[in-house]
N, CA, C and O of each residue as an XYZ file, in Angstrom:
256
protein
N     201.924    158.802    -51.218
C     201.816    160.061    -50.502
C     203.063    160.922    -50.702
O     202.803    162.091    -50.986
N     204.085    160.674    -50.635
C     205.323    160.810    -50.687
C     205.748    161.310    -52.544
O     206.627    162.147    -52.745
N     205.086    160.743    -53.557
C     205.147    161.413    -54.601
C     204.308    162.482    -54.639
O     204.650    163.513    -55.218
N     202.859    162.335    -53.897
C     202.498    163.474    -53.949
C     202.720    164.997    -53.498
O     202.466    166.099    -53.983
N     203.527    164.347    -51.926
C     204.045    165.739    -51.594
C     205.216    166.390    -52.361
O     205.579    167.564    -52.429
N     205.738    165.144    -52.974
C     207.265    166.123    -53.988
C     206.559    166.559    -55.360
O     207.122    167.335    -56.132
N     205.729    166.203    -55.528
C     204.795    166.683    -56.831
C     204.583    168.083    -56.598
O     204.949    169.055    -57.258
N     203.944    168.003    -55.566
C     203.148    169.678    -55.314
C     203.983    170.369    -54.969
O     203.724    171.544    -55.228
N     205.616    170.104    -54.118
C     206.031    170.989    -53.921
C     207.480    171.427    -54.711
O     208.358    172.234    -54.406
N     207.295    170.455    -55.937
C     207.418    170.887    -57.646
C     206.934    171.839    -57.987
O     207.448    172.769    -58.609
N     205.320    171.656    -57.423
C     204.409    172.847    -58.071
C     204.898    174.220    -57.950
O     205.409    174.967    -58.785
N     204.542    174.420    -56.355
C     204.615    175.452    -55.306
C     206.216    175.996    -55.964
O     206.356    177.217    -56.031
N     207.485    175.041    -56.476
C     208.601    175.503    -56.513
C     208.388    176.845    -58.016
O     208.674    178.043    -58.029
N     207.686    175.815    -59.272
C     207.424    176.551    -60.340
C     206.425    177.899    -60.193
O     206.568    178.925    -60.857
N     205.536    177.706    -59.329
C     204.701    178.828    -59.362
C     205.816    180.069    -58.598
O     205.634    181.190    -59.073
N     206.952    179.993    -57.465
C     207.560    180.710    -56.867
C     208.629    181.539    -57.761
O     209.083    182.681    -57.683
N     208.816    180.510    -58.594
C     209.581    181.329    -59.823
C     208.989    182.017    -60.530
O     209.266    183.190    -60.784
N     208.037    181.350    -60.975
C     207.293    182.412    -61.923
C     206.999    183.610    -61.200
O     207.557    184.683    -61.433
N     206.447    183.498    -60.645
C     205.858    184.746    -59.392
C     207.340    185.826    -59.263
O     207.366    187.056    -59.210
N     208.600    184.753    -59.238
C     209.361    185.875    -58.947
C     209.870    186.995    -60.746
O     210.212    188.151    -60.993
N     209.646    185.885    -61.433
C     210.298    186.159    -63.116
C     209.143    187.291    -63.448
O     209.437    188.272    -64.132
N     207.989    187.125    -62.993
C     206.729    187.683    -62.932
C     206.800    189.635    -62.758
O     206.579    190.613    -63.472
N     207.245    189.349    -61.360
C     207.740    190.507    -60.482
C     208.773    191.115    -61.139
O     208.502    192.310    -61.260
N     209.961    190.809    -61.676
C     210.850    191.293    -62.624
C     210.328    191.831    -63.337
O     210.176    193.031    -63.105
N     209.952    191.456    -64.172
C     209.385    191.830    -65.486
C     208.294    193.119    -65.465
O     208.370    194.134    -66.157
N     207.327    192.805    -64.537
C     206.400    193.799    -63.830
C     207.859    195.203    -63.600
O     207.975    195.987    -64.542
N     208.417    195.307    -62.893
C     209.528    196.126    -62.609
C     210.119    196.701    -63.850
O     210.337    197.903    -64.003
N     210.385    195.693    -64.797
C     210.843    196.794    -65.795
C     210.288    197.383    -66.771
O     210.634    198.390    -67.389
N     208.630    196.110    -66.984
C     207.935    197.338    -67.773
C     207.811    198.582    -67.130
O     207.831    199.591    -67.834
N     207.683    198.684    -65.870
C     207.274    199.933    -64.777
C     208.461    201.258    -65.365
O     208.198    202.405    -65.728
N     209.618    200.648    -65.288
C     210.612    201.387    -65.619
C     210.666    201.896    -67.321
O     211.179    202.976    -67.617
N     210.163    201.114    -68.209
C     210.113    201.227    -69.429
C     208.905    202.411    -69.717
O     208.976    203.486    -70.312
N     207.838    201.769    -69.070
C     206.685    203.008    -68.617
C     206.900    204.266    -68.752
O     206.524    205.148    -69.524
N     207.938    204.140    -67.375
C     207.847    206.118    -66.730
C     209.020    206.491    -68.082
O     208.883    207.563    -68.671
N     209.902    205.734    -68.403
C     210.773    206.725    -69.591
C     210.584    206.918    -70.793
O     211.131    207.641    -71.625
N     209.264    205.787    -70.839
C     208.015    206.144    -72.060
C     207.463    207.224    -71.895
O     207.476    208.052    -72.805
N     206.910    207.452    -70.824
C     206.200    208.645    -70.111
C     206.722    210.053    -70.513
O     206.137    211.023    -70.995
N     207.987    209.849    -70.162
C     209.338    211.289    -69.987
C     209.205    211.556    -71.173
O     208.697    212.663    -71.343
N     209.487    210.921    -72.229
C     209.768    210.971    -73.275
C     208.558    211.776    -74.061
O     208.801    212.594    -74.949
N     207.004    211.385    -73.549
C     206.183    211.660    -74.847
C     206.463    213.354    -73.772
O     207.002    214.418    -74.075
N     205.939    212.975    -72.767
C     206.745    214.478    -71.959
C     207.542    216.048    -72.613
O     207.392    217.257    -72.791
N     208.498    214.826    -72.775
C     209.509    216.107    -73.526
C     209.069    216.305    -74.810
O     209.072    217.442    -75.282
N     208.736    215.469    -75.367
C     208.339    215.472    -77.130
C     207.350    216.963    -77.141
O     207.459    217.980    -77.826
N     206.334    216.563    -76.030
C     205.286    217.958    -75.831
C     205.356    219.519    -75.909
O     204.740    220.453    -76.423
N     206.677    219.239    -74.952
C     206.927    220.637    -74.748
C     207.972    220.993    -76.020
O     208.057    222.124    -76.499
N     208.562    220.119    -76.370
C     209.265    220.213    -77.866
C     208.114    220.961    -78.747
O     208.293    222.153    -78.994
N     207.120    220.413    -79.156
C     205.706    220.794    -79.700
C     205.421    221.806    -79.489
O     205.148    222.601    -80.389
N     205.397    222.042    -78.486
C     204.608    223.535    -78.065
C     205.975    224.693    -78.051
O     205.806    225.901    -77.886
N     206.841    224.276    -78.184
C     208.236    225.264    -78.458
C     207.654    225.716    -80.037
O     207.254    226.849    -80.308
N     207.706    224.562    -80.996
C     207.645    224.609    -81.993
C     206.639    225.545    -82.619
O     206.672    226.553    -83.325
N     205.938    224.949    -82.182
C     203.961    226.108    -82.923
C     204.575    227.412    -82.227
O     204.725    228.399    -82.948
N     204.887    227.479    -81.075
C     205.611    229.014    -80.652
C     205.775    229.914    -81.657
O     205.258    230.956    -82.060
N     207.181    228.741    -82.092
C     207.996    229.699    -83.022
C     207.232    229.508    -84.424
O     207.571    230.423    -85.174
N     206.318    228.633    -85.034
C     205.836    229.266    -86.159
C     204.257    230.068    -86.187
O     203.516    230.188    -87.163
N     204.083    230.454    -85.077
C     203.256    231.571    -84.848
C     203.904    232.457    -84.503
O     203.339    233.547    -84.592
N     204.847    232.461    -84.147
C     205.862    233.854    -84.221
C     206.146    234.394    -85.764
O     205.908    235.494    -86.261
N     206.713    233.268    -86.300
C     207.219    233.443    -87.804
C     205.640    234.113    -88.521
O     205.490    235.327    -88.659
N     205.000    233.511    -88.758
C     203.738    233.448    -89.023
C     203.480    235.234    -89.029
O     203.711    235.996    -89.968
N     203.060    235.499    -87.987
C     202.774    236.839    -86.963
C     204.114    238.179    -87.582
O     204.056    239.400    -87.732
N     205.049    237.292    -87.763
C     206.046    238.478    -89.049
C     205.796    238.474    -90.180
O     206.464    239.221    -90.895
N     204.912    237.773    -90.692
C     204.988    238.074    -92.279
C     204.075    239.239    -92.461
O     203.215    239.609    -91.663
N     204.420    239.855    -93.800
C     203.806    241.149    -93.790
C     202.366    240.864    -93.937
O     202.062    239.678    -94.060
N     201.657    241.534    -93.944
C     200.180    241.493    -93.954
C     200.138    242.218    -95.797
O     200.678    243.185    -96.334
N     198.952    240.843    -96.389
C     198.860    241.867    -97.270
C     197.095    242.551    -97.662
O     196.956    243.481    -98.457
């Protein structure tokens, strides 16, 4: 009986870690996420700066 309760609460010890290594990890993909996020973000409006200015350029050339 006595191995069994230090068995399981072997178990209970490994599953608590994991659960916590778990939770970490969860946390920094989260964080990796949102500055993934930011990033395609800014890239966008980078983009749309861009076509701006070569429909501007564009829009100066002479017409022939």
């Amino acid at each position: 009986m006595d191995k069994e309760l230090a068995s399981l609460a072997q178990k209970i010890q490994l599953a608590a870690e994991l659960c916590q290594r778990l939770r970490k990890e969860n946390q920094n993909l989260r964080q990796e996420l949102a500055a993934a996020q930011q990033k395609v973000k800014l890239m966008g409006a980078r983009l749309d700066e861009a076509k701006t200015r070569v429909e501007t350029l564009i829009d100066s050339l002479p017409a022939q």
